[in-house]
Each structure stands twice: as structure tokens, then as C-alpha cells.
NUZAVEX-241354 format. One line per field, with one value per residue (C-alpha): residue in one letter; x negated, y, z. Coordinates in Angstrom, 3 decimals. Each point is the difference from the previous one (the first is absolute). Example, Ala and Ser with C-alpha at 12.3 -4.5 7.8 and 13.67 -1.06 7.14 Angstrom:
BEGIN
resn <- A, S
c1 <- -12.300, -1.370
c2 <- -4.500, 3.440
c3 <- 7.800, -0.660
This chain:
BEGIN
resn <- X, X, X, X, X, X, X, X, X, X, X, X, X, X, X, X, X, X, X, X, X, X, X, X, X, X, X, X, X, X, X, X, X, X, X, X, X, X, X, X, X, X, X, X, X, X, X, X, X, X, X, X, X, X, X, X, X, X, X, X, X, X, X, X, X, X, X, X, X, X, X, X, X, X, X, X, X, X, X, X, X, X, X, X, X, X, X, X, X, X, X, X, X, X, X, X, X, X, X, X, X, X, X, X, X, X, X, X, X, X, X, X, X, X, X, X, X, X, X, X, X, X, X, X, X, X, X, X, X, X, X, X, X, X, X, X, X, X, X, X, X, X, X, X, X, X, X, X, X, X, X, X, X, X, X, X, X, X, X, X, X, X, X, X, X, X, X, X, X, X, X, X, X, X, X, X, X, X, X, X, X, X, X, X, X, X, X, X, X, X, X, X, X, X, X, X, X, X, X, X, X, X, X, X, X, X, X, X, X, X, X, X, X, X, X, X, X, X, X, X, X, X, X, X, X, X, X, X, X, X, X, X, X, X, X
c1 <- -30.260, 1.541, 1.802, -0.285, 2.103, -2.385, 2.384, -2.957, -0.412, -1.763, -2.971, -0.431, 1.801, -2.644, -2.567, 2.429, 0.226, -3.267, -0.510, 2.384, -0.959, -3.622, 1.821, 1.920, 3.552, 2.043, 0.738, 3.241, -0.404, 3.549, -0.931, 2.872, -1.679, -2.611, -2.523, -0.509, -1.910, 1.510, -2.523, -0.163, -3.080, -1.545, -0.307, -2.454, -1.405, -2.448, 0.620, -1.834, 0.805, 2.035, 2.358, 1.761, 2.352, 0.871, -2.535, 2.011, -0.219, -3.552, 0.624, 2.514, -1.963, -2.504, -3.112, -1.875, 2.646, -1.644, -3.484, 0.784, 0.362, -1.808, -2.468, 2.387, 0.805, 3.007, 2.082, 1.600, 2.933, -1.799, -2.586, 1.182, 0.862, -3.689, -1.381, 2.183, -1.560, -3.607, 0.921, 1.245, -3.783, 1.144, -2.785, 0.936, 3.218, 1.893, 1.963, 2.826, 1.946, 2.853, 2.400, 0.513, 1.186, -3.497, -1.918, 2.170, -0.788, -3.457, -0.627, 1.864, -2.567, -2.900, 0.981, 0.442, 3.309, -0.004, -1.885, 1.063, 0.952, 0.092, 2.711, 0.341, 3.010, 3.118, 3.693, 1.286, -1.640, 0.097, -0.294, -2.062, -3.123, 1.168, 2.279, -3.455, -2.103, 2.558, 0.697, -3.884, 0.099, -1.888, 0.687, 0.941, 0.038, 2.079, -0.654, 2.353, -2.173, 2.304, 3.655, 2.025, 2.473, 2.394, -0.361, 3.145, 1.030, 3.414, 1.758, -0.541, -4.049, 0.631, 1.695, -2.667, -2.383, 2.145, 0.636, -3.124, -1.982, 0.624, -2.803, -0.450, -1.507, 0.987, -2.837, 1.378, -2.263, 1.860, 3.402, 0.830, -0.878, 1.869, 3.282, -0.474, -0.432, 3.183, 1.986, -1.669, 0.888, 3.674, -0.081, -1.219, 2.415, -2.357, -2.166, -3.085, 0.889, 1.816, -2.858, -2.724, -1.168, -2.201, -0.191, -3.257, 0.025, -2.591, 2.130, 3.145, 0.784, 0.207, 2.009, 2.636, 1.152, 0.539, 3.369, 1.075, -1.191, -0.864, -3.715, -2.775, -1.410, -3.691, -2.199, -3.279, -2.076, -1.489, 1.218, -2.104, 0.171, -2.818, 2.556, 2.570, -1.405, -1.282, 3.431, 0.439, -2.925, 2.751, 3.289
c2 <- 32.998, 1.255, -2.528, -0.055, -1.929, -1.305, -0.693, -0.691, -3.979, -2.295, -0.337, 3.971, 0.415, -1.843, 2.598, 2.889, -2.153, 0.101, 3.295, 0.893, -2.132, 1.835, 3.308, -0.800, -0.796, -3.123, -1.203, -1.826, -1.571, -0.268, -0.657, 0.942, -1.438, -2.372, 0.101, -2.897, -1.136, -0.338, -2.614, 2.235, -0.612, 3.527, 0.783, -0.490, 3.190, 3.024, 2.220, 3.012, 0.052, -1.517, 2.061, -1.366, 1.981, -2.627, -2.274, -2.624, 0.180, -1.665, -1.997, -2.746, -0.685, -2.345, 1.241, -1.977, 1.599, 3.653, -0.825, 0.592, 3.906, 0.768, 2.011, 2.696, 2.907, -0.613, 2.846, -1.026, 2.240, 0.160, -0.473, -3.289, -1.219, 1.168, -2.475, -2.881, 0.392, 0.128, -3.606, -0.988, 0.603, 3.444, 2.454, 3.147, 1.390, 3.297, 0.242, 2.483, 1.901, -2.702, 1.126, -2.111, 3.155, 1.697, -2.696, -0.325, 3.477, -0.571, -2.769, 1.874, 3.115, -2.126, -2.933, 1.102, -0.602, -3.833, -1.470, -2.981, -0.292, -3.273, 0.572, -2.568, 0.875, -1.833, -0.113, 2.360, 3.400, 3.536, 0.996, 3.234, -1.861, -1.536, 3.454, 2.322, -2.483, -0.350, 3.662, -0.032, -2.567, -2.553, -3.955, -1.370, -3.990, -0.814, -2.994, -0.706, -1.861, -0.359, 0.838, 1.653, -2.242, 1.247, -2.164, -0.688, -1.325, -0.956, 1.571, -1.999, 0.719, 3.468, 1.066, -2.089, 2.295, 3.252, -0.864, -0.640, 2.893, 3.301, 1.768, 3.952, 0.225, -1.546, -0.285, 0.027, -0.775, -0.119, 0.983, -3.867, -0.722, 3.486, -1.379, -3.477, 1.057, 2.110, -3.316, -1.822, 2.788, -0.296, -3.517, 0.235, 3.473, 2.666, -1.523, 0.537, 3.497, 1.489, -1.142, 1.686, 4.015, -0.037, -1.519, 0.671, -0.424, -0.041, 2.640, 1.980, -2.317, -3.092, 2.748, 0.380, -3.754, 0.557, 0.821, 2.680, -0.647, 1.891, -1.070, 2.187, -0.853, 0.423, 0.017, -0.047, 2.300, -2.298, -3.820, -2.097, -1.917, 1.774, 3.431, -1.620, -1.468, 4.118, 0.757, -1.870, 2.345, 2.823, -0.887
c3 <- 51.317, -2.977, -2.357, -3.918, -2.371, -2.866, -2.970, -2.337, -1.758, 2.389, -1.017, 0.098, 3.273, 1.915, -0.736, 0.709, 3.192, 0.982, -0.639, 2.343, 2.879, -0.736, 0.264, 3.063, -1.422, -0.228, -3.161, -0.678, -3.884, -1.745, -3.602, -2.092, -3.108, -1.505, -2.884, -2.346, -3.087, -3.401, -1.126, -2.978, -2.300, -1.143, -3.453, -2.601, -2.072, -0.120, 3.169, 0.530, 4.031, 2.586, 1.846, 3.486, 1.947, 3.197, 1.641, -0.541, -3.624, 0.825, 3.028, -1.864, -3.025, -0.392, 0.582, -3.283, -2.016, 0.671, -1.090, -3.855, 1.799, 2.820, -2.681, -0.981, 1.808, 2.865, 1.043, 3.395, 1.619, 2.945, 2.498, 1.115, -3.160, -1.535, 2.973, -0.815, -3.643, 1.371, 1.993, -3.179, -2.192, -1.222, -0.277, -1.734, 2.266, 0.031, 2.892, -0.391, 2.998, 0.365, -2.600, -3.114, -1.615, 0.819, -1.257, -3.361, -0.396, 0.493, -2.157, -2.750, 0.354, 0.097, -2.820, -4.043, -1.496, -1.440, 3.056, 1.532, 3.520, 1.550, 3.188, 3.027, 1.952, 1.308, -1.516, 2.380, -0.563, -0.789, -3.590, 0.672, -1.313, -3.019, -1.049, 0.172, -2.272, -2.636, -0.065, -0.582, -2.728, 2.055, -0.600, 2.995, 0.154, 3.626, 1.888, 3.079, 2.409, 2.851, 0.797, 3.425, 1.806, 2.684, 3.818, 0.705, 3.978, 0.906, 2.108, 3.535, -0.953, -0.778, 3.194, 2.491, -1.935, 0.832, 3.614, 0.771, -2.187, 0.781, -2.297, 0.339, -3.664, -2.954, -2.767, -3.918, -2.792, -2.897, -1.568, -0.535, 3.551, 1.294, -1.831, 1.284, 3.640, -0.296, -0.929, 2.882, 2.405, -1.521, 0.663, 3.891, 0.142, -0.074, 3.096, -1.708, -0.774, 2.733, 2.260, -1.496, 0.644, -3.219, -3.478, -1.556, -4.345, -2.107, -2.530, -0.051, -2.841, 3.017, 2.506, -2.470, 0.550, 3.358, 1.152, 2.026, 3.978, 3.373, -0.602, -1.575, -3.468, -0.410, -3.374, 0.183, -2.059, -2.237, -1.408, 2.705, 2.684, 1.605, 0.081, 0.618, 3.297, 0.777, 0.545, 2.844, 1.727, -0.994, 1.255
């Protein structure tokens, strides 16, 4: 049975888990990061939609604090962040292809100059969204709901983990997590790594943190998990 290294936050690696038990893999969960809330109260004014490009933008707010919008328009990156919305009372949802710079040129086709853009989305991010709506002349209010943390283990806990995982693929989900797996592999002295046949990424932009190894780097064809797990029927 073939072994794959899930690097993604807990909470998210369990579900990669059991998709993989479904599909006939083992899953080994090695979360490299974590996801918190802010506590951050979101802001007062006249917004003419809501715009979210990560799911957990929604997941660690309040849920009373959303009511004020669930009326307007949200554009979502993606599918799974469009369902988190809909769990949240959201009723009109765009869901884009994935790409935050897709959807911030979306919302900038669709949205007059002078709107106002209310944007859940975490301190750590990408500024593709926010650089195509001010090009368009589009207010953009930003509310960090949550921030990225790095998992750190200590050495004695990282190596039990090496010794006893050998994991053909490696999933990557993000550029953060891609650099923060690199200094974990460092740490255990390129176990992780050298082990592994595949790496799977969700873009080229996550591939370039990688260093330079004996095992093949994947990207799946489009910014999901749902791709990225279609690989594995490939290689």
C-alpha cells in the first residue's frame, strides 16, 4: 500500500486522510502548520459584496458576526470555499477556479469603479486579489480573520516520525507550508525528502520552494485538492 505524507493543518489533514484510506492509500498526516482566529471584529460600513479567497477566512469568525452580510453577493476562490459560505447562511456565491488572481480579475470585470469590497482572508496571503481591484479602482475594506502558525517538533519527535514513516508521496498545499516542510526536512536531514518518489503541488509557485532532490515534482492541473489527489492515479 502506497504511503502519502499529508503536510496540510490538522484539522484539514484528517479529511485528506480519509480520502485516502477510501482510495486505497495510507495516509501519514505531518502538519507543518496551523490556522487560527484573530478574534478580529469586522467592520462597520456600506459593502456592495463580500469577497473570500481561503475557507478559513469563514471558518474562525464568529458566525453572528456574518449575519449583517450574508445578503450581498459572496465571491469565494473556490468550490470549497463557496460551500463553507453556504454553511455559513450565504446565498448568492460565485465560485471561481481556485486562483485568487482569477477571482480579483473577475470581481474587477463585474464590479464599477468606487464599489466596496468587503475581503475575509488571513494575514498571510497573496496579494493577487487586492493588486487587480485597486488597479480597478475598487474599495477594498480587509478583515484578517485568522492567521498561519508553523508546528514545530523537536528533534527526538521529529526523527521517531522519520524512522518510522517512509511516505512515497509528499502532498504540498501552499508556498508557506512548502517552505516550512523544507525546514522540517532540514531539521530531520532530508528523511522526509530523500524517501519519497513523488511530491505532488498544488502550483509551480509551491515547486519552486522545494530544493533540488532525486524525487519527481508533480502539479496538478488545477489549484485543488481534488487534482491534486488525480495525480496519484498518474504516477
Amino acid at each position: 500500500m502506497r504511503r502519502v505524507l499529508v503536510t496540510r493543518p490538522q484539522r484539514d489533514a484528517a479529511l485528506t486522510a480519509a480520502k485516502l484510506e477510501a482510495a486505497g492509500y495510507q495516509p501519514v498526516c505531518l502538519p507543518v502548520s496551523e490556522t487560527v482566529a484573530t478574534d478580529a471584529s469586522l467592520p462597520q460600513g456600506n459593502f456592495d459584496v463580500v469577497a473570500v479567497t481561503s475557507a478559513n477566512a469563514l471558518r474562525h469568525i464568529e458566525p453572528s458576526l456574518l449575519v449583517p452580510y450574508r445578503h450581498l453577493q459572496l465571491y469565494a476562490v473556490g468550490e470549497k470555499t463557496a460551500s463553507v459560505a453556504r454553511d455559513a447562511g450565504f446565498e448568492t456565491i460565485y465560485a471561481g477556479d481556485g486562483w485568487g488572481l482569477h477571482l480579483g480579475r473577475h470581481v474587477a470585470s463585474v464590479m464599477p469603479a468606487g464599489s466596496h469590497v468587503l475581503y475575509l482572508t488571513g494575514k498571510i496571503r497573496r496579494p493577487d486579489f487586492e493588486a487587480q481591484l485597486s488597479a480597478a479602482g475598487i474599495n477594498l475594506t480587509v478583515a484578517e480573520t485568522y492567521d498561519t502558525r508553523p508546528v514545530t517538533y523537536n528533534d527526538a519527535e521529529l526523527s521517531r516520525i522519520a524512522d518510522e514513516v517512509s511516505a512515497e508521496v509528499i502532498l504540498l498545499y501552499s508556498a508557506v507550508a512548502a517552505r516550512q516542510f523544507v525546514a522540517l526536512d532540514k531539521q530531520a536531514q532530508g528523511a522526509f525528502i530523500q524517501g519519497a518518489k513523488f511530491i505532488f503541488c498544488l502550483s509551480q509557485r509551491i515547486a519552486a520552494e522545494l530544493p533540488a532532490c532525486s524525487a519527481q515534482i508533480c502539479i496538478s492541473d488545477t489549484p485543488d485538492e481534488d487534482a491534486l489527489l488525480r495525480l496519484l492515479e498518474l504516477c
